[in-house]
C-alpha positions in Angstrom: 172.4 -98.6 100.8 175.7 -98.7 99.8 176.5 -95.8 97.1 179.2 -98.6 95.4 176.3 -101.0 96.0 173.7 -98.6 94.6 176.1 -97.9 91.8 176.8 -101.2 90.5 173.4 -102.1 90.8 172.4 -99.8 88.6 174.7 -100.9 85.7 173.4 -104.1 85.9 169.9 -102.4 86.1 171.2 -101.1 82.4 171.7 -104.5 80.9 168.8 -105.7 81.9 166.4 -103.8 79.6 163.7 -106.0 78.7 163.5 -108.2 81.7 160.5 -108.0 82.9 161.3 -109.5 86.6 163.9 -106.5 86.3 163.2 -105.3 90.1 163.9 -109.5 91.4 166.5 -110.1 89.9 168.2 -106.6 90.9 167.2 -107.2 94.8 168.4 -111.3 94.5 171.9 -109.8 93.4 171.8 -107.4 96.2 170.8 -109.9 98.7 173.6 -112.5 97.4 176.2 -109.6 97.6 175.5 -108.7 101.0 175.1 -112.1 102.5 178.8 -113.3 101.0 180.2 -109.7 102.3 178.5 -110.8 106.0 179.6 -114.5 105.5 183.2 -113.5 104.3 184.3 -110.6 106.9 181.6 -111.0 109.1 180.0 -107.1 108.8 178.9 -105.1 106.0 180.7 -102.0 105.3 181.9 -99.9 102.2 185.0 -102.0 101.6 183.8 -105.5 102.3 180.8 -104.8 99.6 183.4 -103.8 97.3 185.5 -106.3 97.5 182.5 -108.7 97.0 181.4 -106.5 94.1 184.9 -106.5 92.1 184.8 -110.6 93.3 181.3 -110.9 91.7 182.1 -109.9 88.3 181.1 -107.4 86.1 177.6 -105.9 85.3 177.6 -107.2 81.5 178.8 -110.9 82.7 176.5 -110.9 85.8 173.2 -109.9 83.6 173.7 -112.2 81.2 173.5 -115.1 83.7 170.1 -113.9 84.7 169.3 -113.3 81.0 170.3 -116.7 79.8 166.6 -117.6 79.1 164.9 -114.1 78.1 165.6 -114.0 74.0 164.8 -111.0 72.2 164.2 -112.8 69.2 163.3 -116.4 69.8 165.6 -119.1 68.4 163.2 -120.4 66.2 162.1 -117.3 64.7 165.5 -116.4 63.6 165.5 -118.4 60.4 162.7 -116.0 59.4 164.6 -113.0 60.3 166.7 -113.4 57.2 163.7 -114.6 54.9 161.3 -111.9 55.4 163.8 -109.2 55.6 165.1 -110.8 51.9 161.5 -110.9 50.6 160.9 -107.2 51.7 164.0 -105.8 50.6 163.4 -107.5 47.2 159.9 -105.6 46.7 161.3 -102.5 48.4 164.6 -102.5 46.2 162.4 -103.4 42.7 159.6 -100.8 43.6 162.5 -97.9 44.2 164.1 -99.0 40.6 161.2 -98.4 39.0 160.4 -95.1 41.1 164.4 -93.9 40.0 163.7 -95.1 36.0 160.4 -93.3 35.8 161.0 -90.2 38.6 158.0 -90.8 40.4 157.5 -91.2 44.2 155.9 -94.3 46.2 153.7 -94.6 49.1 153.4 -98.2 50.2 151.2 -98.3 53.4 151.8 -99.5 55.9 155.8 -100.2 55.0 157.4 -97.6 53.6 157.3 -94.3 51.0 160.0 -93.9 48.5 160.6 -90.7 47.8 161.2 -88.8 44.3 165.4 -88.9 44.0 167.7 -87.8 41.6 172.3 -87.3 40.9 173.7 -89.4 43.7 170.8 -89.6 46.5 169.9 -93.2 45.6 173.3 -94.5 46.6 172.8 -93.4 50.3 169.0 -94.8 50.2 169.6 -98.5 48.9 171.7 -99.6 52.0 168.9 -97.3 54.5 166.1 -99.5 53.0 167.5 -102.5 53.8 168.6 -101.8 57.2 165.0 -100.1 57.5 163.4 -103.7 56.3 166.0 -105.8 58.7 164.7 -103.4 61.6 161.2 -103.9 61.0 161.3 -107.2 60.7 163.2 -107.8 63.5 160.6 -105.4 65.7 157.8 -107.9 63.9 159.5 -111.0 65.3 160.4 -109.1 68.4 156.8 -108.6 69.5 155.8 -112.4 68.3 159.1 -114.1 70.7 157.1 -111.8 73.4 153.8 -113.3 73.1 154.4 -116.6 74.2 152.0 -118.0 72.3 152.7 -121.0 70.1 152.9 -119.2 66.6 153.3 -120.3 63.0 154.6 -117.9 60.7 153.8 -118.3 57.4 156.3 -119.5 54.7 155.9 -121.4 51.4 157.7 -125.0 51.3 160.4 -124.5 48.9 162.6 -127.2 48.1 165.4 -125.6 47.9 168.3 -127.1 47.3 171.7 -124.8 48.2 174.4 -127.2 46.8 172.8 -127.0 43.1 171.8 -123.6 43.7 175.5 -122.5 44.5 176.9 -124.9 41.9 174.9 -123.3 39.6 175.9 -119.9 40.2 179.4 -120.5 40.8 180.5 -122.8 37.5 183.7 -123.2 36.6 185.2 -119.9 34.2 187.1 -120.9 31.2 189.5 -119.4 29.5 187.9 -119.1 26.5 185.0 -117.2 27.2 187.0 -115.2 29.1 189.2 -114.3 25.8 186.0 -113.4 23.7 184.5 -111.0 26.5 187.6 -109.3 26.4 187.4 -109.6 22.5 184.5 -108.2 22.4 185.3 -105.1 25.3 188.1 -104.1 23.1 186.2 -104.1 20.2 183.6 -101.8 22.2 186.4 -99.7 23.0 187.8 -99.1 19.5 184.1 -98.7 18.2 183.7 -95.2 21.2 187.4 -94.1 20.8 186.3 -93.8 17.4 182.4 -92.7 16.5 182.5 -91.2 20.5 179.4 -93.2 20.8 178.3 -97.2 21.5 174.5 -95.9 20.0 173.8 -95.6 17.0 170.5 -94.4 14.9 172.5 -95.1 11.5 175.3 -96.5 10.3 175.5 -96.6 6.4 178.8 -96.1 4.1 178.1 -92.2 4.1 178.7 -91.7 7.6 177.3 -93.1 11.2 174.7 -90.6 12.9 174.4 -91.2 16.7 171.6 -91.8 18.7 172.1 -89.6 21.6 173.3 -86.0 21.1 177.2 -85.9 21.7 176.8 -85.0 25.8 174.5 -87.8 26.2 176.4 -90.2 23.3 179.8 -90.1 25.6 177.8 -90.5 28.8 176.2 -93.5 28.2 178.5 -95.1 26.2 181.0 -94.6 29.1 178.7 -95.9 31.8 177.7 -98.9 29.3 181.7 -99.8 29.1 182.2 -99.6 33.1 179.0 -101.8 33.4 180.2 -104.2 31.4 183.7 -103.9 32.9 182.4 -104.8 36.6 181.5 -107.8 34.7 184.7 -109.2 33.0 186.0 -108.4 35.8 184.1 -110.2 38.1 184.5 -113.3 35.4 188.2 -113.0 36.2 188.3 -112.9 39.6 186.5 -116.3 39.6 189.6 -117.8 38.3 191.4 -117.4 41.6 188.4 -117.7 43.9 185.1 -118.9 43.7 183.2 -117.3 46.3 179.2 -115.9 46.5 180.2 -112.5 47.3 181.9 -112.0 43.7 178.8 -112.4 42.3 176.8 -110.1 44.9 179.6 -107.3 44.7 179.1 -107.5 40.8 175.3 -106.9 41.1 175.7 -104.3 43.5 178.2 -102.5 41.6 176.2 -102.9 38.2 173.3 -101.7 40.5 174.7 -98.9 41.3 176.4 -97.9 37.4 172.6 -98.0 36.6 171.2 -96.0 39.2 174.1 -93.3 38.6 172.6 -93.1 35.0 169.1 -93.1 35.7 169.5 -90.0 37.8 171.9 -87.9 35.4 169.7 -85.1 34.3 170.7 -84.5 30.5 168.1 -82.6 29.0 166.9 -83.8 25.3 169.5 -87.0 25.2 167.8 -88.6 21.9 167.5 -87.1 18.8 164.2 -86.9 16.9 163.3 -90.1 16.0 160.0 -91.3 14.0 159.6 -94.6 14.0 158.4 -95.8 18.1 158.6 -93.9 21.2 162.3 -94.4 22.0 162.2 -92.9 25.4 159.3 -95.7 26.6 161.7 -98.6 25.0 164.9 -97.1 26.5 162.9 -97.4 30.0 161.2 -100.4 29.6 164.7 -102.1 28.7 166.8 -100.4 31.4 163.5 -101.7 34.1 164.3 -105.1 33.3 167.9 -104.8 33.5 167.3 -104.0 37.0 165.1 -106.7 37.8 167.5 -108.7 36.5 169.9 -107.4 38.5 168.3 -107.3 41.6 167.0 -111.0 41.3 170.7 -112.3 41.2 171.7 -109.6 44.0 168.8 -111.3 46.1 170.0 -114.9 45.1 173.5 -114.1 46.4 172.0 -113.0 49.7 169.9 -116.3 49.9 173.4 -118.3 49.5 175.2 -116.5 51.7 172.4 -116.0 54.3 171.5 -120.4 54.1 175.6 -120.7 54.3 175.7 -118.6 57.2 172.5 -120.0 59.0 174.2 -123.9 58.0 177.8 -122.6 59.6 175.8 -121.6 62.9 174.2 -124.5 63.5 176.7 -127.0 62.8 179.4 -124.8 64.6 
């Protein structure tokens, strides 16, 4: 055989993975080449197959023409690619919240195992999870397409309805309520430029007595004003532009402010107090902050995943 012949061939060969008529399809090209260099200068040699082979077009172009019908995910699996991998990155993102709030580690069989982090790890792990979920999903629904067999995968019937859902989410800011947040951010600010603290155990005419010890007071008190801050912020950006990925930016960022502070050692933060376990409430409320949270980052993902799905198939 040619060694052009044999060359190209094999770069074809390359974008065929998966085929499984692989071996036919790479002898019909060969056979189609060689015929037109016969037809067109009437002998086969090293030049007429190469002009026939730069005539023939490349590898990438001529395997997908063969390929047109082989799908690695079917077509009507694909709408299930983004619900699944939304449904599993919400349990995988809640369960790793709560292993961060209460430093414990996870093993979910057969799925994953979330391991004990601390400082600055779980900023690297959140976006590996859900690339991790996307992949093994897709693998999932890689291995049904293959089957060939007519398959139902399961999904409740929600009515949902996107318009009211997004309308919902993405009301109108006024002006006013963007006054009083600022208002009240100010008044925030004054209260820790102050007392050097947003927590308090006591405040009487005699003095105020901080919660937290002084490293811990400025700490949190400093991630509690950038937290909120994402917000306003987020408020205000609505005015010029009204957009899903505000809102999913916003939860991400908070997201993150939160895991930053649930993974900052600071040994002995609250001060003795008598009356309930502090340190059980602190956790508890923080927890559902991040549910919170991570149920409107997973609503954002719906909207923009149903927008995206609506733009490709009326496109």
């Amino acid at each position: 055989m040619s060694e052009k012949l044999e060359t190209y061939l094999d770069e074809i060969r390359q974008y065929l993975a998966g085929s499984k008529e692989k071996q036919e399809i790479l002898a019909e090209i060969k056979s189609h080449i060689m015929e037109k260099a016969e037809q067109e200068f009437g002998e086969i040699t090293e030049d007429t197959l190469e002009q026939i082979i730069a005539i023939y077009g490349s590898p990438q172009q001529v395997a997908e023409k063969y390929m047109d019908d082989y799908q690695i995910i079917a077509p009507t699996f694909k709408g299930y690619l983004l619900r699944y991998t939304a449904v599993l990155f919400a349990v995988h993102f809640t369960l790793t919240i709560f292993a961060l709030i209460f430093k414990i580690r996870m093993l979910v069989l057969p799925f994953f195992y979330i391991p004990k982090m601390d400082n600055f790890q779980a900023l690297f792990y959140f976006p590996m999870i859900f690339i991790y979920d996307l992949g093994l999903v897709g693998i999932i629904l890689y291995f049904v397409t293959q089957s060939r067999k007519d398959i139902k995968l399961p999904w409740p019937k929600l009515n949902l309805n996107l318009q009211k859902l997004t309308e919902s989410r993405q009301k109108r800011p006024k002006i006013i309520v963007l006054v009083l947040m600022l208002i009240g951010y100010a008044a925030l600010v004054y209260v820790y430029m102050r007392y050097h603290t947003l927590f308090f155990k006591s405040l009487n005419f005699k003095g105020v007595e901080s919660l937290f010890n002084p490293e811990a007071s400025k700490w949190y008190s400093l991630a509690l004003l950038i937290f909120l801050g994402f917000g306003i912020l987020a408020y205000f950006v609505k005015f010029f532009t009204r957009p899903e990925w505000v809102n999913l930016l916003r939860s991400a960022l908070q997201l993150v402010i939160l895991g930053i502070v649930i993974n900052r050692p600071i040994e002995n933060p609250i001060r003795e107090f008598f009356y309930f376990d502090i340190h059980l409430v602190t956790n508890l409320i923080v927890a559902l902050i991040a549910v919170f949270l991570a149920v409107d980052f997973l609503k954002s993902l719906i909207i923009l995943g149903k927008k995206s799905l609506m733009k490709k198939t009326f496109s």
